[in-house]
C-alpha positions in Angstrom: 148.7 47.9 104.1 152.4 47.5 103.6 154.3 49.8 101.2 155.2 47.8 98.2 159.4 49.1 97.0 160.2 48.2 93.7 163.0 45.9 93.8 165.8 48.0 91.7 164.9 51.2 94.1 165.5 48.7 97.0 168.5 47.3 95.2 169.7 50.8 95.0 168.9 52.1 98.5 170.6 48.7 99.9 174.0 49.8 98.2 174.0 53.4 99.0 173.1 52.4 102.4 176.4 49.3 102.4 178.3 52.5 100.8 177.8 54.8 103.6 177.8 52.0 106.9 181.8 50.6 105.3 182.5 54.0 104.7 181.4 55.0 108.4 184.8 54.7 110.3 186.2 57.2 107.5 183.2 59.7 108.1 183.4 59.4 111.6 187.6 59.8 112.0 187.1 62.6 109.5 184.4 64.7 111.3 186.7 63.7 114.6 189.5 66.0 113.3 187.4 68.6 111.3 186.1 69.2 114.8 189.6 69.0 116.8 191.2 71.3 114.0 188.4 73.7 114.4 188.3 73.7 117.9 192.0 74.1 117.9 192.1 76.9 115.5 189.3 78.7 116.3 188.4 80.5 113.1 185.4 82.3 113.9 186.4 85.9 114.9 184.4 87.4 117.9 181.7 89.7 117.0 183.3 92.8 119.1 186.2 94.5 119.9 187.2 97.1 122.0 189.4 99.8 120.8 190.9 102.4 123.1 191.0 106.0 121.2 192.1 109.8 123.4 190.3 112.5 124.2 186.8 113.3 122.9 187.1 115.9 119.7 191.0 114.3 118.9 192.5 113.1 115.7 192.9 109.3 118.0 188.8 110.0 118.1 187.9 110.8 115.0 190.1 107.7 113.5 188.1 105.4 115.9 184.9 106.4 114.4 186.3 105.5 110.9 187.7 102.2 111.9 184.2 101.3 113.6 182.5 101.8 110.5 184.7 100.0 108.4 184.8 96.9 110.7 180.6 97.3 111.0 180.6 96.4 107.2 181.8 93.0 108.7 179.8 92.6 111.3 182.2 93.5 114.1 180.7 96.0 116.5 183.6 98.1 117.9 183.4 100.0 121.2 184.8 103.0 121.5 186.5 103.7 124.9 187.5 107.7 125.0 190.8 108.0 127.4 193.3 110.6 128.5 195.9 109.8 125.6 198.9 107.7 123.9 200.3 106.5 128.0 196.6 105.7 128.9 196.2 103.8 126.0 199.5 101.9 126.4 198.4 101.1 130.0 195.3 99.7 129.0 196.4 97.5 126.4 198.8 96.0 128.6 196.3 95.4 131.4 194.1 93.6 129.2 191.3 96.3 129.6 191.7 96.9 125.3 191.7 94.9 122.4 193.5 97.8 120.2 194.5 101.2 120.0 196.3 103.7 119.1 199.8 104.8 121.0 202.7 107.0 119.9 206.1 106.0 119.7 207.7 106.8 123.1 204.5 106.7 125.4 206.3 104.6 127.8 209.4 105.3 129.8 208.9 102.2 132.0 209.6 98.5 130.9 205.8 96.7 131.8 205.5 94.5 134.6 205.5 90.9 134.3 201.5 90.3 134.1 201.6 92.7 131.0 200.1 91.7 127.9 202.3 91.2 125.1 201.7 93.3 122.4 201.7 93.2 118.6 201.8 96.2 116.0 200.0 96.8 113.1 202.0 99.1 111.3 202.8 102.6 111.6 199.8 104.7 110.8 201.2 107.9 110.5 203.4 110.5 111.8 202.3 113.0 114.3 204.0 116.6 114.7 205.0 118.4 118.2 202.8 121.4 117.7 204.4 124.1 120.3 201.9 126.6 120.0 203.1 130.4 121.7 201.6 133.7 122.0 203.8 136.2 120.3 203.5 138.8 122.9 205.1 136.2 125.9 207.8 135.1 123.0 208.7 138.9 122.8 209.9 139.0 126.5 211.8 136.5 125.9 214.2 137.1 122.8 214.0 140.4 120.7 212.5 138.8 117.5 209.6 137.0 119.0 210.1 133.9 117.7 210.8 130.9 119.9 213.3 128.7 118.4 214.7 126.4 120.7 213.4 124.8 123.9 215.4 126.6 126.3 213.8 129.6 125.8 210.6 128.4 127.6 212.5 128.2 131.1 210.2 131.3 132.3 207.0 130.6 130.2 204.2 128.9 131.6 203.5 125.7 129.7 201.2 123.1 129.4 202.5 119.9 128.3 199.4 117.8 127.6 197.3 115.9 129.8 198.9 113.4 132.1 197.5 110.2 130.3 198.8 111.7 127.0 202.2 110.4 125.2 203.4 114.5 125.5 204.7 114.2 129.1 206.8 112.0 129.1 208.2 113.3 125.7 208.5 116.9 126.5 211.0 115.2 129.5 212.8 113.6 127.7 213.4 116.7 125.3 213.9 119.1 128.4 216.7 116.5 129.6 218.4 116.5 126.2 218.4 120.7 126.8 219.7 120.0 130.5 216.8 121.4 131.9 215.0 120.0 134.9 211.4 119.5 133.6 210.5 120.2 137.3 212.1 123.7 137.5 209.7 124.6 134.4 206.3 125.9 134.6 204.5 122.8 133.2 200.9 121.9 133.9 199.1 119.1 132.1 195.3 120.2 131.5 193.1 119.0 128.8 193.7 120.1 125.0 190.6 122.2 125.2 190.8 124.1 128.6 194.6 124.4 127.8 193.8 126.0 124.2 191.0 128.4 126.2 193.7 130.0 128.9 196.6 130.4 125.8 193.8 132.4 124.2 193.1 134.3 127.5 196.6 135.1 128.1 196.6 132.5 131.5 199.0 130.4 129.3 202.2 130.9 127.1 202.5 128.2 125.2 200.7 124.7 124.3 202.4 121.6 123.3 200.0 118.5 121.4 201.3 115.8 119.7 198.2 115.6 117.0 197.1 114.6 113.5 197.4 117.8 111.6 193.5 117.4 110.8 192.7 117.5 114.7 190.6 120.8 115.4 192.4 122.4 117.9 195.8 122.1 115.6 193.5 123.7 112.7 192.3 126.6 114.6 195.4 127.6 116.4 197.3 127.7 113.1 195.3 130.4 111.3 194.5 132.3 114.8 196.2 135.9 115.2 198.7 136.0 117.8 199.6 132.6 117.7 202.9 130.9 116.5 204.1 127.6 115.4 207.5 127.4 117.4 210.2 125.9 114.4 212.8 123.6 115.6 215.7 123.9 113.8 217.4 121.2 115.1 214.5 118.6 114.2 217.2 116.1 112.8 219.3 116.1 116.0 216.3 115.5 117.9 215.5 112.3 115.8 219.4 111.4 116.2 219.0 111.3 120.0 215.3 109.4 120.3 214.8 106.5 118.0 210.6 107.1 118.1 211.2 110.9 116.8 211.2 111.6 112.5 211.8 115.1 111.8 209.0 116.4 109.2 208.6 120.0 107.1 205.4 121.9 107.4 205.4 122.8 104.2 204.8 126.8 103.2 201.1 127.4 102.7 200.0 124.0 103.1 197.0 125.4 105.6 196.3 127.9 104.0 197.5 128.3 100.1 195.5 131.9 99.8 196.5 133.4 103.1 200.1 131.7 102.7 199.6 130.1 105.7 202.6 129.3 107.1 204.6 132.0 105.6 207.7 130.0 105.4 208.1 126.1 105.8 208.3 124.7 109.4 210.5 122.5 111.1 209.0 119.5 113.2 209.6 116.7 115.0 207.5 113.9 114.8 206.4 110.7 116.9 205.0 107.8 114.7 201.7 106.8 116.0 201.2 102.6 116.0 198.0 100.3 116.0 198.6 98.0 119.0 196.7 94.7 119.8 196.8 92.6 122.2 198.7 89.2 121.0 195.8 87.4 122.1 193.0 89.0 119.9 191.7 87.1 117.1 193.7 86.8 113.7 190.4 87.0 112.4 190.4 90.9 113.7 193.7 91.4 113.2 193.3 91.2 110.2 190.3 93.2 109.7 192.4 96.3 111.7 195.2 95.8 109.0 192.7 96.2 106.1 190.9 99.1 108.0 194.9 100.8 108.6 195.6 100.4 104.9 192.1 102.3 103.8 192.0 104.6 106.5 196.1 105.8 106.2 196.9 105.2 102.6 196.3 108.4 101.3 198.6 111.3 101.0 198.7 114.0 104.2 201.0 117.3 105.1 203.2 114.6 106.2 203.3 111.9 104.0 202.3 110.7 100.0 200.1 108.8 99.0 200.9 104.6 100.5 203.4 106.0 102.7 201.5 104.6 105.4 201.0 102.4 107.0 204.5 100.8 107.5 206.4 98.4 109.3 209.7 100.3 110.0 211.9 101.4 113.0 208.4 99.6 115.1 209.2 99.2 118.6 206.8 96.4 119.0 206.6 93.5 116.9 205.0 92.9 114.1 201.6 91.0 113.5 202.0 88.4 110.6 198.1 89.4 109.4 199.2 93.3 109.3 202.6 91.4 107.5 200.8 90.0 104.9 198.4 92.4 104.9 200.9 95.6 103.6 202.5 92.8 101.2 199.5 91.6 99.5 196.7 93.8 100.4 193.2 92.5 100.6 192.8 88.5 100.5 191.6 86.7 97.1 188.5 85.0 98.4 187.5 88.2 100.7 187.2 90.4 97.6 184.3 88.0 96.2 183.2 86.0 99.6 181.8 87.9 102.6 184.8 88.0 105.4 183.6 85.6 107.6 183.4 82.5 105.1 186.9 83.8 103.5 188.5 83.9 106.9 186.9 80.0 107.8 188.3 78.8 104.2 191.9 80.5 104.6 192.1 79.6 108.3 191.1 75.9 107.7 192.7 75.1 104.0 195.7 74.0 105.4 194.1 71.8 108.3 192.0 70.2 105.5 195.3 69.0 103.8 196.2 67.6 106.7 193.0 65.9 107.3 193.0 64.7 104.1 197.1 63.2 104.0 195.5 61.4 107.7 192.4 59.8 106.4 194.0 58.7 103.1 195.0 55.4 104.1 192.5 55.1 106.6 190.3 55.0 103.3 191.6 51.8 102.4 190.0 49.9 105.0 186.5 51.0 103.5 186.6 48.2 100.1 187.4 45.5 102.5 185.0 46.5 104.6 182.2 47.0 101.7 183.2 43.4 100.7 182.9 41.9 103.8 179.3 43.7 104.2 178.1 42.5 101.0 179.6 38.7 100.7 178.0 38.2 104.5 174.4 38.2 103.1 175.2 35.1 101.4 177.4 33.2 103.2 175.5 33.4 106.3 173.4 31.1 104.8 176.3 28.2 104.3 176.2 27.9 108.4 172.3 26.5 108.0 173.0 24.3 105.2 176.1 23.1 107.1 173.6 22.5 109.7 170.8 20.8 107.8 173.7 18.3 106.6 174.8 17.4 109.8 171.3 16.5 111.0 171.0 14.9 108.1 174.1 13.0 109.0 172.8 11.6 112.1 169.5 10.4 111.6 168.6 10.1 107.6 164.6 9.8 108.9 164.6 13.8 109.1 164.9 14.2 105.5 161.3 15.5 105.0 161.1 17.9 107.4 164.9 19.2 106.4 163.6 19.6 103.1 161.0 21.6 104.3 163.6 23.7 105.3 166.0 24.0 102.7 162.7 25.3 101.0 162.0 28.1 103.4 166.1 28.5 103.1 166.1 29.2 99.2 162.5 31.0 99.2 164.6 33.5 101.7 167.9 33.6 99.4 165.6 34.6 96.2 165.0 37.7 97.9 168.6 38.6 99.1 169.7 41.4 96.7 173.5 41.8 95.9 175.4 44.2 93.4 176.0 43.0 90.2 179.8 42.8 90.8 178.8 39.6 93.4 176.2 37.9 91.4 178.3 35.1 91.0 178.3 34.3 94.6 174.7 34.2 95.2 174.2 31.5 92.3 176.8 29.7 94.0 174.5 29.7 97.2 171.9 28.4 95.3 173.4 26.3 93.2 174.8 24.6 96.8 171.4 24.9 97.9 170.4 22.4 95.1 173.6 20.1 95.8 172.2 19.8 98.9 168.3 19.1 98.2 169.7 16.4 96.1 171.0 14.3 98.6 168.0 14.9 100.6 166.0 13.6 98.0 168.0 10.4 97.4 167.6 9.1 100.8 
């Protein structure tokens, strides 16, 4: 048993169906370049990044668990690699063993090879002081008020000048050279912040040096532990003269401690400025989501710094990421504040292809009403070929008339059932008002 269709809901299915078949070239051109644009842009973000941090227990540690959770709110899973420092860092961002992380300014004293990767900042996250931590007692032997104030003074002191991954070698060199001492001739070894901090406690050790985040642990301790000093450098704005990666900061007095007064007296520091660094081949997509995560993470006000200080994009020697550009201009995107990141990043990274897209297939759309026309006028004059045809028979031998009129019959049963817009109604009476021309002269022979 056949499905019986009303003739308006056929009538209407027919000429949504002509719609979409004239339309077709447009809808196919159209999903052509959404697809090339797509393809070209790529702007789904990867799922996971890597992000290379320090030592376990350091401030570079601790600030890679708060990025991690921040970009988990997005779905990014970040994985944490531990390393020896700021250099190590550096080295494996430019081998392509990294996505991100975090490197002082300085790290490097060698230009990288040609297979480097380029890299891009994020900004400057925050400063981080040169602690030089002593024990009174070795300062003592050394000048008669105990108190260390200048580098030369550690010529006979035993010294350990970070680990050998770190950013702090190559720094404390470059601040020995400045004081014409040969880093060489100096007791330096380069343990780990931990076992160094243990053997300047046990006496094995005069002096420490970190370049930390005040909030690391080890800076905290030593700073309220008897028998330890702070060395002050007096000449912090020379030092910041001579290297352009150095910003001479003040400890302020009782900052650690506002009780105990601790310090007693406001400290001279230098400073490196510690830098988010990415690869220049990592997604915008997490780019962008490192920016946002710098912003929240280093906005606040520190011992160092007030409040939106940080991060910032000046003196960088690296340059800059034009996410983490528009990211310290305008904060946060629009759409991301309402729509989940991964649809705001696919409307903002494709907005501007779909303009494009859109300028293209504009006067390809033309060709669609010509082509509609063309689909609905060929339902009827199709027909106009058979009636030429019955004619012509008729033409040659006039004893054919019955059985052409037969026909013509079948012919016009078939046209009652052709179904045309409105707008081309016209036409299909022509047909069969032709159709009755032609009967006509059938008849009359």
């Amino acid at each position: 048993m056949s499905l019986h269709v009303p003739r308006p809901v056929k009538a209407a299915l027919l000429a949504v169906w002509d719609l979409f078949t004239s339309a077709s070239p447009l809808l196919i051109a159209g999903a052509a370049l959404i697809w090339l644009a797509y393809w070209w842009m790529d702007p789904m973000p990867p799922k996971q990044l890597t992000l290379v941090t320090g030592p376990e227990q350091s401030a570079y540690a601790d600030m890679g668990e708060q990025y991690a959770a921040l970009l988990r709110r997005h779905g990014i899973t970040v994985e944490l690699v531990h390393t020896e420092g700021s250099a190590d860092n550096l080295r494996r961002l430019q081998s392509g063993e990294a996505d991100a992380g975090f490197v002082q300014g300085g790290s490097s004293t060698t230009p990288p090879n040609e297979d480097a990767e380029d890299l891009l900042t994020l900004g400057n996250l925050f400063v981080e002081p040169v602690w030089l931590f002593y024990r009174s007692s070795a300062a003592a032997a050394v000048t008669p008020s105990g108190k260390l104030t200048s580098l030369n003074q550690l010529a006979s002191l035993r010294i350990n000048a970070g680990t050998a991954g770190s950013g702090v070698p190559p720094l404390m060199d470059s601040l020995l050279d400045m004081h014409r001492m040969d880093p060489k001739k100096v007791h330096l070894s380069h343990l780990e912040q931990t076992p160094a901090t243990v053997q300047l406690l046990q006496g094995k050790l005069d002096a420490v040096v970190f370049a930390s985040a005040p909030q690391a642990p080890m800076v905290q301790m030593l700073l309220q532990t008897p028998g330890i000093r702070l060395m002050d450098f007096p000449q912090n704005e020379a030092y910041a003269r001579r290297l352009p990666f150095i910003t001479p900061v003040t400890l302020p007095r009782g900052v650690v401690d506002l009780a105990r007064n601790v310090p007693a007296q406001d400290v001279h520091l230098i400073a490196t400025t510690t830098s988010m660094l990415v690869r220049e081949g990592l997604h915008p997509g997490l780019r962008q989501l490192l920016a946002q995560a710098a912003v929240q993470t280093h906005g606040q006000s520190g011992w160092f710094n007030r409040a939106r200080e940080f991060p910032n994009a000046s003196n960088s020697e690296f340059p800059l990421a034009p996410e983490a550009e528009r990211t310290l201009k305008n904060g946060v995107p629009t759409l991301q504040r309402y729509i989940p990141f991964t649809l705001a990043n696919l409307v903002e990274r494709m907005w501007l292809a779909m303009g494009i897209i859109i300028a293209v297939l504009l006067p390809l759309g033309k060709i669609a009403p010509p082509l509609y026309a063309y689909r609905v006028r060929s339902r009827v004059f199709r027909w106009y070929g058979q009636l030429r045809d019955i004619e012509t028979r008729f033409e040659a031998d006039a004893s054919l008339a019955p059985e052409l009129l037969k026909e013509l019959s079948t012919i016009e049963a078939r046209v009652g059932k052709v179904i045309l817009p409105l707008s081309y109604a016209d036409e299909l009476y022509a047909l069969r008002n032709h159709i009755g021309l032609v009967r006509q002269r059938l008849a009359t022979a």
